[in-house]
LODREN-483115 format. One record per atom (N, C-alpha, C, O): x, y, z; residue in one letter. Coordinates in steps of 0.2 Angstrom, whole numbers, plus 5000, padded with zeros to 4 digits. Last residue first. Layout:
BEGIN
XYZA;...
END
This chain:
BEGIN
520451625046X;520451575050X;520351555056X;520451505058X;520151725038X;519751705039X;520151645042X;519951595039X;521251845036X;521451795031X;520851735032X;520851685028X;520551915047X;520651955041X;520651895035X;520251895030X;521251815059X;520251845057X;520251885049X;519751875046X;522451845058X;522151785052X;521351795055X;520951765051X;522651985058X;522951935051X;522451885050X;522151885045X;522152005070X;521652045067X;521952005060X;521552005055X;523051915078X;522551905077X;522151905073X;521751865071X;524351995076X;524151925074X;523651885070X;523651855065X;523952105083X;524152105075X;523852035074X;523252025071X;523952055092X;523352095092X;523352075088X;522852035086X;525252015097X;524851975099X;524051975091X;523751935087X;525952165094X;525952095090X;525452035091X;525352005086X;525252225106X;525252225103X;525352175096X;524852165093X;525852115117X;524952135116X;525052145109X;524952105105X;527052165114X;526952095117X;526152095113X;525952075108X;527152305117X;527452265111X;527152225111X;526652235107X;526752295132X;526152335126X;526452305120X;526052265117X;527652245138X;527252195139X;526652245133X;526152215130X;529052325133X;528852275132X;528352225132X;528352185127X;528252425143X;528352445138X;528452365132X;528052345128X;528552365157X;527852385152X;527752405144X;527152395141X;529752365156X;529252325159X;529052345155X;529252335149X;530252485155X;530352475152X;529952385152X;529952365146X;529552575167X;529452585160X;529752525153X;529452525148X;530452495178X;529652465176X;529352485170X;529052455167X;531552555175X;531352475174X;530652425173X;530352375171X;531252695178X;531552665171X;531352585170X;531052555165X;530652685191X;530552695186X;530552675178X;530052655174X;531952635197X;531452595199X;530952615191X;530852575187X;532852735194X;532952675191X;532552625192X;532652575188X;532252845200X;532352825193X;532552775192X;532352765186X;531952805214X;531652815212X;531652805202X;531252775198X;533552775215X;533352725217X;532452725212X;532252685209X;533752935212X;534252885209X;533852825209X;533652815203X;533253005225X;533153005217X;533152945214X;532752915213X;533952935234X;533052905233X;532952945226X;532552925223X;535152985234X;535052915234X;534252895232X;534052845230X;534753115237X;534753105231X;534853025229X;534653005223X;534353095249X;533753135245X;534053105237X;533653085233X;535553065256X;535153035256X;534553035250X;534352985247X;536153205255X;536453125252X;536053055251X;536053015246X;535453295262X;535553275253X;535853235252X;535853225246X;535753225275X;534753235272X;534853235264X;534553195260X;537153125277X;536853185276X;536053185274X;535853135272X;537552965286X;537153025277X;536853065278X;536253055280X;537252895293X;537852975294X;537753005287X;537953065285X;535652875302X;536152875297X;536652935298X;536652995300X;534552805315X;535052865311X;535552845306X;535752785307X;532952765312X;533652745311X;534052775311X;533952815305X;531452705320X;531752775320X;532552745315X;532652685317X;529752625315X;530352615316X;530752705315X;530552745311X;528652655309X;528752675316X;529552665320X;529752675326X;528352605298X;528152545302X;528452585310X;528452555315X;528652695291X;528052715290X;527952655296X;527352665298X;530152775297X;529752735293X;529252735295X;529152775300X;531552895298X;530652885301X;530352855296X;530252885291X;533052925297X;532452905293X;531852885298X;532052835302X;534153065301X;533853015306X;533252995299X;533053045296X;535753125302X;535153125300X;535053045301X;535352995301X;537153105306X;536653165304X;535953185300X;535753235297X;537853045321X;537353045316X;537253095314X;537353145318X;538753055332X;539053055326X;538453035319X;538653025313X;537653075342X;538253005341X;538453005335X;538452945333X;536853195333X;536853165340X;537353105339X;537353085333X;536053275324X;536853285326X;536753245332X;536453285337X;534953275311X;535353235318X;535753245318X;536053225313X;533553305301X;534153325304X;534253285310X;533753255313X;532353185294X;532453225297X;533453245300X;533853205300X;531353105281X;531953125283X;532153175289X;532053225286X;529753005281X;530353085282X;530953065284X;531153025288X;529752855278X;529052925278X;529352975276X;529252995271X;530052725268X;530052805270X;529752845270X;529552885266X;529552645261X;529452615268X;529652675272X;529452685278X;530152625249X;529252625251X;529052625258X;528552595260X;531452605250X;531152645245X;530652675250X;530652725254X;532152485261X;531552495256X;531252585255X;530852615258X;533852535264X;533452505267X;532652515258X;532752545253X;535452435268X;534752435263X;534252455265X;533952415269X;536652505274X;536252465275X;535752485269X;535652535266X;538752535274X;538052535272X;537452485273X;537652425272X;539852495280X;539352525283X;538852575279X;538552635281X;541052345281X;540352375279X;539952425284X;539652415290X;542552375284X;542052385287X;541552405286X;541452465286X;543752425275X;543352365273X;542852345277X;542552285275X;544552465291X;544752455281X;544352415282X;544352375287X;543652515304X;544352475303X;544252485293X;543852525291X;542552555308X;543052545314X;543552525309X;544052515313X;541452675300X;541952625299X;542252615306X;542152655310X;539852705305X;540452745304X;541052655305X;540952605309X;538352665298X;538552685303X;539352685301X;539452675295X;537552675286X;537052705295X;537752685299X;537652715305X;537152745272X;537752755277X;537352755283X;536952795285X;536252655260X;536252705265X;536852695270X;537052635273X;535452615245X;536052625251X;536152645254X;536352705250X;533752535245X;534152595242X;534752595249X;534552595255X;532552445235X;533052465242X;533652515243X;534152505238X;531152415229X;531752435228X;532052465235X;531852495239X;529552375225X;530052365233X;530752365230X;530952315227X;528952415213X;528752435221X;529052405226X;528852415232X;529352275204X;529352355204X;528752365211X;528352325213X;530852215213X;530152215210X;529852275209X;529952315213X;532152265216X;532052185217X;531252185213X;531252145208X;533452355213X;532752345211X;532252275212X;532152245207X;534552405224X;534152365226X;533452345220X;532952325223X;535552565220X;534952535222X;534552465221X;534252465216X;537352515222X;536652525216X;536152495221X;536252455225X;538752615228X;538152555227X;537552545225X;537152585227X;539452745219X;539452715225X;539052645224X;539152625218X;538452835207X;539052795212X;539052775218X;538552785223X;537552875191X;537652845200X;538452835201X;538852835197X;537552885181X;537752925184X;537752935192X;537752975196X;537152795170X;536452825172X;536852885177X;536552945177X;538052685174X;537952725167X;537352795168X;537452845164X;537752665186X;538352695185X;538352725180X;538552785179X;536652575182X;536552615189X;537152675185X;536952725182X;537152465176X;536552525172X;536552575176X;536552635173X;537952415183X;538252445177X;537652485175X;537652545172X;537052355192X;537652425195X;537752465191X;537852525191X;536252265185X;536252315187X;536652395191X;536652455191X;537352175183X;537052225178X;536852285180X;537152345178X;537752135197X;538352165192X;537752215188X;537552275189X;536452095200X;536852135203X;537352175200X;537452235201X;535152025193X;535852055192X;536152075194X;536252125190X;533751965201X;534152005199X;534951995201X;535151965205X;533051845208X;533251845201X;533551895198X;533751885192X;532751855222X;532251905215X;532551905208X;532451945204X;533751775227X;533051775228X;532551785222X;532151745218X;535051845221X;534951785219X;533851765221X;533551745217X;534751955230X;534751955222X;534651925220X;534351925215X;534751895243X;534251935239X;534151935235X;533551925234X;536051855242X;535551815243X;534751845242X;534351815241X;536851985241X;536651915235X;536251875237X;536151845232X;536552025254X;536252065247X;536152025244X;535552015242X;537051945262X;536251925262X;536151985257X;535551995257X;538451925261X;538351895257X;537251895259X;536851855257X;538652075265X;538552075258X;538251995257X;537851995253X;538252065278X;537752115275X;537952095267X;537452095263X;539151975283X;538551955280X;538051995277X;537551975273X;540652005286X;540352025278X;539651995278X;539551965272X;540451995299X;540552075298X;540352065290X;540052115287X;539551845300X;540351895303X;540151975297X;539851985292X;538351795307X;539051765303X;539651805304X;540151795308X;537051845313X;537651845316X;538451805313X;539051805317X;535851925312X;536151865306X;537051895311X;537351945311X;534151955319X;534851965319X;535051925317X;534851875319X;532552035316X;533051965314X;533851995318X;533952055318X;531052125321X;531752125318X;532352045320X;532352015325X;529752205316X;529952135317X;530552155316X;530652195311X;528852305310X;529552315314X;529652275316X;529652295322X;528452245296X;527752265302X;528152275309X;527852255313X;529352235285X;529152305286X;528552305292X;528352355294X;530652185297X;530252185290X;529752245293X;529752285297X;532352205298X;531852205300X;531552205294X;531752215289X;533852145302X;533552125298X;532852145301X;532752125307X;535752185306X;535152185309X;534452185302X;534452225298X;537152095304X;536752115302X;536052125304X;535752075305X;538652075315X;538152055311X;537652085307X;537852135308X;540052055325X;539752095320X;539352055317X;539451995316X;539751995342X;540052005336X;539752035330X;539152055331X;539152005355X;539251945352X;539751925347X;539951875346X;538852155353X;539352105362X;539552055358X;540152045357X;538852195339X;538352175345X;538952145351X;539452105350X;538652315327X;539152295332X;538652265336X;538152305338X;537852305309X;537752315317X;538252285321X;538452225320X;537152345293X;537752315300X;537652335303X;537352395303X;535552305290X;535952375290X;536552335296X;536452295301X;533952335281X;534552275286X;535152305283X;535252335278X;532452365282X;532952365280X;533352325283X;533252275287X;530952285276X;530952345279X;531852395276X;531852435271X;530352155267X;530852185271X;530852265272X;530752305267X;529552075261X;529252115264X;529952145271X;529852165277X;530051945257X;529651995253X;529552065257X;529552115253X;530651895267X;531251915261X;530951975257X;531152015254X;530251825277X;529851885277X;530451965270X;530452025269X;530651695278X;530051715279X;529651755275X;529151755272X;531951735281X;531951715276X;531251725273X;531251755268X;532251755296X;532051815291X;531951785282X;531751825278X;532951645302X;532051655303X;531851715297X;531251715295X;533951555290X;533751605293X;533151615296X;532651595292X;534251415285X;534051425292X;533851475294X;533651475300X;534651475274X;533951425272X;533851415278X;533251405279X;535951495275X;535651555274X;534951525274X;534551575276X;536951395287X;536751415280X;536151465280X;535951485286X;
END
């Protein structure tokens, strides 16, 4: 089960986690952000079922989310909003073998230094984290660039709208207040 994981630990503090072919079989490779890395060895869909366990983690909506994502004029996989400043965003790191072979990885918004060019093993570009960690992906630099737009506005939007609620909130509070010091109570 997933409450055995050693990565669990470090749920907060995740770098990325991205499919992976190993000798052993298909699994999911898990770093956090100090380049520690986990490997999740269930079977080739554990990358989705440790999304939802994510999301179940941080109490987000995955469906919702997608739908705000898509409304907003995304496609493909919806950014990761897990807290405001740790959002994850989808990334192509490696090339299908078969129908239905995840190969998109998550990785953290906040955790990307540069993009760079790569034409090397069928990559075409390489992310450089800020933990020193190298990844190549087959997403292009603009496929990428604009996945962190997207991830960046929806990160955005949702903390505007945070906060915006927690001013109402005050606000009324205030109101309240200045009522019944006014009404002398």
């Amino acid at each position: 089960m997933m409450n055995k994981a050693p990565w669990i630990n470090v749920i907060n503090r995740l770098a990325y986690f991205i499919p992976i072919y190993l000798p052993e079989g298909d699994g999911t490779k898990i770093v956090d952000v100090a380049g520690n890395y986990y490997h999740d060895f269930r079977n080739i869909r554990s990358i989705r079922s440790i999304k939802k366990f994510i999301c179940r983690h941080f109490m987000v909506d995955y469906q919702a989310l997608r739908q705000h994502f898509q409304k907003r004029g995304g496609s493909g996989f919806a950014p990761l909003a897990l807290a405001p400043g740790y959002t994850m965003v989808a990334i192509k790191t490696r090339a299908a073998r078969c129908s239905g072979d995840p190969c998109y990885g998550f990785i953290n918004v906040n955790i990307i230094e540069t993009i760079e060019k790569q034409e090397k093993d069928g990559a075409r570009s390489r992310l450089i984290l800020r933990n020193g960690c190298q990844l190549p992906c087959i997403s292009t630099i603009k496929t990428i660039q604009n996945a962190l737009l997207m991830a960046r506005d929806l990160e955005m939007k949702g903390t505007c709208r945070a906060t915006d609620a927690t001013l109402a909130e005050l606000l009324l509070r205030f109101l309240k207040l200045y009522e019944q010091e006014k009404n002398g109570l």
